[in-house]
RORO-581232 format. One record per residue: x, y, z of N, C-alpha, C in turn. Coordinates in Angstrom, 2 decimals, always signed. Atoms other than C-alpha are relative to their C-alpha. Layout:
# RORO-581232
+---------+---------+---------+---------+---------+---------+---------+---------+---------+
!    n_px !    n_py !    n_pz !   ca_px !   ca_py !   ca_pz !    c_px !    c_py !    c_pz !
+---------+---------+---------+---------+---------+---------+---------+---------+---------+
!       X !       Y !       Z !       X !       Y !       Z !       X !       Y !       Z !
...
+---------+---------+---------+---------+---------+---------+---------+---------+---------+
This chain:
# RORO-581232
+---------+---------+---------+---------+---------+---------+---------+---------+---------+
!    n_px !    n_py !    n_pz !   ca_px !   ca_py !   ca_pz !    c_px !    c_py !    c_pz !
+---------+---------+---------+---------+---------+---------+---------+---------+---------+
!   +0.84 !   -1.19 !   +0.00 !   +0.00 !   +0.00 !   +0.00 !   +0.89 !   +1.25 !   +0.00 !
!   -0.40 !   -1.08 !   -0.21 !   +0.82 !   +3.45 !   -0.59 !   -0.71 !   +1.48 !   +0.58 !
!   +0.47 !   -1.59 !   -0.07 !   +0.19 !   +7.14 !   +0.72 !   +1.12 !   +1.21 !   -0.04 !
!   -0.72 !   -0.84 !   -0.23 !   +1.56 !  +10.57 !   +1.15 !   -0.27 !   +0.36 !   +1.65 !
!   +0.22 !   -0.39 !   -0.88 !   +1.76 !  +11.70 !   +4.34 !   +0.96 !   +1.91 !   -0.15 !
!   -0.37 !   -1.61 !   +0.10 !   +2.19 !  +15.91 !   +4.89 !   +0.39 !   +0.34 !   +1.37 !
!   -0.25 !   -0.80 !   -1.30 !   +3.92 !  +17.84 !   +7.42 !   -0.34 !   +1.44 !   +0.18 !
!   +0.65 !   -1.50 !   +0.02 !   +2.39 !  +21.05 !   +7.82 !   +0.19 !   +0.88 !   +1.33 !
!   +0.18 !   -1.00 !   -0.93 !   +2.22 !  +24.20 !   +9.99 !   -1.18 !   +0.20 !   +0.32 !
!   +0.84 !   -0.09 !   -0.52 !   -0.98 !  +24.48 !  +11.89 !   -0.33 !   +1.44 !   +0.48 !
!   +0.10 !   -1.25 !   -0.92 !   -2.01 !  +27.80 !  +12.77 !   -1.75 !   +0.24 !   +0.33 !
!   +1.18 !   -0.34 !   -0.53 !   -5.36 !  +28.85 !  +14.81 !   +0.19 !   +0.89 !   +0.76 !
!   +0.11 !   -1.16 !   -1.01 !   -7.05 !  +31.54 !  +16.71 !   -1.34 !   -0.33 !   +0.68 !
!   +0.89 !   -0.11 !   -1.26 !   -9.11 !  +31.46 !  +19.68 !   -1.03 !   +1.26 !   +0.07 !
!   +1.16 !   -1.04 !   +0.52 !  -12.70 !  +32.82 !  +18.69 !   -0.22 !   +1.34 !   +1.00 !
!   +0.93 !   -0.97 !   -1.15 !  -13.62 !  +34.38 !  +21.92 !   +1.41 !   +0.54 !   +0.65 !
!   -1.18 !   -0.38 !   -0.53 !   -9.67 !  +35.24 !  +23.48 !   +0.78 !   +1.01 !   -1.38 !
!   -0.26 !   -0.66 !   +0.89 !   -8.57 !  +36.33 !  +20.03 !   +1.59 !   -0.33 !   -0.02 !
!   -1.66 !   +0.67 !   +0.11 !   -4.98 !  +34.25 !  +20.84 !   +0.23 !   -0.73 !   -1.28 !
!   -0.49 !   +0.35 !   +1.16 !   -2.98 !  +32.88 !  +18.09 !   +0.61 !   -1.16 !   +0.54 !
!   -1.40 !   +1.21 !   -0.34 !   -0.84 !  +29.60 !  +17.98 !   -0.08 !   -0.54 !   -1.30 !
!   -0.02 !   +0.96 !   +1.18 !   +0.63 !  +27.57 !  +15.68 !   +1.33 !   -1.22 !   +0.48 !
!   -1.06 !   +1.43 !   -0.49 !   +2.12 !  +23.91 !  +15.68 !   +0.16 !   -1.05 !   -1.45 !
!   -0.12 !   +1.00 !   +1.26 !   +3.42 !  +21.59 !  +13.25 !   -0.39 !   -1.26 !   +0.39 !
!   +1.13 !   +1.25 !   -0.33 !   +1.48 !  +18.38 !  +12.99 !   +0.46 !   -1.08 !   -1.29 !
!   -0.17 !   +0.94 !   +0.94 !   +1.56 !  +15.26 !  +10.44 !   -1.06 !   -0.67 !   -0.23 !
!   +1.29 !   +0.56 !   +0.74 !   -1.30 !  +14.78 !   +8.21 !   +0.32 !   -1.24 !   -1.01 !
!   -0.78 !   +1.25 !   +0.49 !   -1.25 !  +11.47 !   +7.32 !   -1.23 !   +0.01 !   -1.13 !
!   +0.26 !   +0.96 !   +0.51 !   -2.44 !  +10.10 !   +3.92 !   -0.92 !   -1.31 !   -0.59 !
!   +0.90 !   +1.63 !   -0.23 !   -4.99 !   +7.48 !   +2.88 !   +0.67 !   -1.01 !   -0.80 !
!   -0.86 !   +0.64 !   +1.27 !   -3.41 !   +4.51 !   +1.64 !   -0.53 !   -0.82 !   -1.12 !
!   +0.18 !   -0.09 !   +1.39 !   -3.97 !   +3.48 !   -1.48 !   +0.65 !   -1.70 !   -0.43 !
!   -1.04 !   +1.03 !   +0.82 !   -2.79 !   +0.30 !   -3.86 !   +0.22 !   +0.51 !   -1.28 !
!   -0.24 !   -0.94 !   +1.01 !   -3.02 !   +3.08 !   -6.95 !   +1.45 !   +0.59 !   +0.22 !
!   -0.63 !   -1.18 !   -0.08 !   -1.34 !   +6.21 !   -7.00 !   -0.14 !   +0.85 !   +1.39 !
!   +0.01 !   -0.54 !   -0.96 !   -0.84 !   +7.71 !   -3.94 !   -0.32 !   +1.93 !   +0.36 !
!   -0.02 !   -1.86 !   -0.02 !   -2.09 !  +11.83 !   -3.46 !   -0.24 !   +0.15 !   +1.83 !
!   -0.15 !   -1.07 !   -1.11 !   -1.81 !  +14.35 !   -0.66 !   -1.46 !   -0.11 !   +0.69 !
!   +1.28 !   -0.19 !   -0.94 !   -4.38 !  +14.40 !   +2.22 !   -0.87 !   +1.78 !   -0.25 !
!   +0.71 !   -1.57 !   +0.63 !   -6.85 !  +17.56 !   +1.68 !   +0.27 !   +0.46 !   +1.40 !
!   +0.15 !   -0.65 !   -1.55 !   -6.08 !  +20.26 !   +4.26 !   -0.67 !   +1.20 !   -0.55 !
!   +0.56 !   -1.37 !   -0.45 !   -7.62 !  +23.42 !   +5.66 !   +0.12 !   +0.94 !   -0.43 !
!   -0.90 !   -1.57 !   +0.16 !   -6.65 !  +26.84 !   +3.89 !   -0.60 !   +0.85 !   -0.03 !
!   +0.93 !   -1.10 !   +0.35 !   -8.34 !  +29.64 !   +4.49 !   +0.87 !   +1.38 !   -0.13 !
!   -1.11 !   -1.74 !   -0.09 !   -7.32 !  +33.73 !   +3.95 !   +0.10 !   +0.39 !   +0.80 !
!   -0.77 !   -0.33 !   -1.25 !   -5.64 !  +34.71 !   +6.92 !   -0.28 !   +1.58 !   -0.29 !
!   +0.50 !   -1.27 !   -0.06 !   -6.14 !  +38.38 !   +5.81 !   -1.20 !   +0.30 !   +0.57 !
!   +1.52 !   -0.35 !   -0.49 !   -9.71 !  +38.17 !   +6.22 !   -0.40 !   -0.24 !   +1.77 !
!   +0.34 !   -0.13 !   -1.19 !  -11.27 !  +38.17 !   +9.66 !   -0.61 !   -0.61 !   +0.60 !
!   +1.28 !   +1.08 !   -0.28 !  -13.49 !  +35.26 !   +9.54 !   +1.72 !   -0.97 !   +0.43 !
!   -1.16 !   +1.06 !   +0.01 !   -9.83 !  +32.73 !   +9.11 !   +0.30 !   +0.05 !   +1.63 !
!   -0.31 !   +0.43 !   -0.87 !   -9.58 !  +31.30 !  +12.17 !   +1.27 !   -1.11 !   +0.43 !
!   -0.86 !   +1.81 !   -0.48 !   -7.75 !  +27.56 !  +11.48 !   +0.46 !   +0.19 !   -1.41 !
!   -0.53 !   -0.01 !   +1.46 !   -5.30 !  +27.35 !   +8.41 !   +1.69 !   -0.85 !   +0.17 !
!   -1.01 !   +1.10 !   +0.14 !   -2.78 !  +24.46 !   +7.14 !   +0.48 !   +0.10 !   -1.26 !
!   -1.20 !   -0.47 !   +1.14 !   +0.56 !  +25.25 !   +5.17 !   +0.96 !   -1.51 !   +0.08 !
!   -0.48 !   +1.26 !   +0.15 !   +1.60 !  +22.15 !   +3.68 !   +1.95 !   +0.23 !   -0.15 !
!   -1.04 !   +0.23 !   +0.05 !   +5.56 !  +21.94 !   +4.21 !   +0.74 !   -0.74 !   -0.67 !
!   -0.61 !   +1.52 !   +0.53 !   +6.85 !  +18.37 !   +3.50 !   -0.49 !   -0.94 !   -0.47 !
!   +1.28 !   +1.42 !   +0.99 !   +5.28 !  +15.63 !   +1.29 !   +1.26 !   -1.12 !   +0.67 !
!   -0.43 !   +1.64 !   -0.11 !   +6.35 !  +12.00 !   +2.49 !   -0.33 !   -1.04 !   -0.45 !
!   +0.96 !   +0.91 !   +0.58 !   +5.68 !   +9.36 !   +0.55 !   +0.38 !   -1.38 !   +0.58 !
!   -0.25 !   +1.29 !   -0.63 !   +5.27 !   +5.68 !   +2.11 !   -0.80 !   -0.78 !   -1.00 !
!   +0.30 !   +0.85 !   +0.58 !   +5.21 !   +2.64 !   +0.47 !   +0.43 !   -1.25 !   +0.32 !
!   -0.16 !   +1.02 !   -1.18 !   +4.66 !   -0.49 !   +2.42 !   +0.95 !   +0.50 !   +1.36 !
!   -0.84 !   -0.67 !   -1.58 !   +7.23 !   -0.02 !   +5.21 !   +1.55 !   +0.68 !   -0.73 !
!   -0.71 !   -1.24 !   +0.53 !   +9.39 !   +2.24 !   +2.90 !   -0.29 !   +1.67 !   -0.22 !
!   +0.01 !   -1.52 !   -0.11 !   +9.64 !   +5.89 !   +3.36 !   +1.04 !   +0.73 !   -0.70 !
!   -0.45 !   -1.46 !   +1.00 !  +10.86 !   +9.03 !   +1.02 !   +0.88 !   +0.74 !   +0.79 !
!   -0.58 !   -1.19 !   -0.45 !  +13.15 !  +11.33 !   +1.37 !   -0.65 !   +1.34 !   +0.08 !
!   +1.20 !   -1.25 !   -0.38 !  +10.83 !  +14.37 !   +2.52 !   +0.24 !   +1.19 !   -1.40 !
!   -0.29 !   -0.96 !   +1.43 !  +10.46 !  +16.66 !   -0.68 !   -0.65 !   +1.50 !   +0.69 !
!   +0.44 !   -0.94 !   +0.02 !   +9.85 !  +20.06 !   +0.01 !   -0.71 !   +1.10 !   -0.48 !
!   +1.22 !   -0.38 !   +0.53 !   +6.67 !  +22.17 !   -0.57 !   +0.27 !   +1.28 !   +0.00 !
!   +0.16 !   -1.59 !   +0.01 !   +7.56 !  +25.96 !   -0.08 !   +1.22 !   +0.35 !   -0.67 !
!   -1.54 !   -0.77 !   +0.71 !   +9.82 !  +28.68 !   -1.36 !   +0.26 !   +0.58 !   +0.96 !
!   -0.06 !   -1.55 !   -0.77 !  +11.66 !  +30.87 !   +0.43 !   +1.04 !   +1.32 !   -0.48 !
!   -0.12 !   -1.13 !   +1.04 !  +12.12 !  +34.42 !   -1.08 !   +1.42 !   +0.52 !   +0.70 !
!   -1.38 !   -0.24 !   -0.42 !  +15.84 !  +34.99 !   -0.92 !   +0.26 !   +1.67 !   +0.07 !
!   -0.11 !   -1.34 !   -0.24 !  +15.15 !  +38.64 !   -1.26 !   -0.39 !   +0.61 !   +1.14 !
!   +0.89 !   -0.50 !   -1.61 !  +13.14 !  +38.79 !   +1.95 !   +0.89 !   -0.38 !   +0.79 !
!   -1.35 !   +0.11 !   -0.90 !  +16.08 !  +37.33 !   +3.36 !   +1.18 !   +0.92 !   +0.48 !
!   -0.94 !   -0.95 !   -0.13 !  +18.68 !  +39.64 !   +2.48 !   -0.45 !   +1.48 !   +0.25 !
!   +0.84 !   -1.36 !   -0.42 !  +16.14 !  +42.87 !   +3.05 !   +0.24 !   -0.14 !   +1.80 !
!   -0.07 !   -0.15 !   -1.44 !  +15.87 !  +41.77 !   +6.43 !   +1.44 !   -0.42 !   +0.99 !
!   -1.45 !   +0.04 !   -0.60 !  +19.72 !  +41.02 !   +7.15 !   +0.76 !   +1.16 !   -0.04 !
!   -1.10 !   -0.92 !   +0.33 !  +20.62 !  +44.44 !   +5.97 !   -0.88 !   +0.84 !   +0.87 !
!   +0.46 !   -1.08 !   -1.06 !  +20.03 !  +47.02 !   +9.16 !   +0.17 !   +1.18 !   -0.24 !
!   -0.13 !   -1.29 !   -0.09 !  +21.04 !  +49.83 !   +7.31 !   -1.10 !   +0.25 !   -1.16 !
!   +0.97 !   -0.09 !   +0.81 !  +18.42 !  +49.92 !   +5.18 !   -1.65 !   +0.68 !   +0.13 !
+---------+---------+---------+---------+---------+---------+---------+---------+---------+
């Protein structure tokens, strides 16, 4: 059998406190004897005011029988936002 399993960032807010958190979690997968796809997560617009609960898929894992992937990675990260925010004289 196969699946993907996802590692994601979890973030929520607390309707009535108005607190924030976020945690990384591991959405596992259904398995499969096909083709194996990604578990469906949560995404809502965080701008808006209603977004409470929202899941940023990180790492894809793929398992197959009792073999596991080398974790492939799901995001970018903007090398310009990097060096903007390393330069203090700016």
């Amino acid at each position: 059998m196969k699946r993907n399993d996802l590692i994601v960032f979890q973030y929520s807010q607390d309707a009535s406190t108005l607190v924030e958190s976020g945690t990384f979690v591991v959405i596992n997968g259904i398995e499969t004897s096909g083709t194996a796809s990604d578990p469906a997560l949560t995404q809502e617009d965080l701008l808006s005011d209603k977004a409470a609960f929202d899941q940023m898929a990180l790492w894809r894992v793929s398992v197959s029988g009792v073999t596991i992937s080398a974790p492939v990675k799901l995001f970018s990260v903007y090398q310009n936002n990097v060096d903007h925010a390393a330069d203090k004289n700016n």
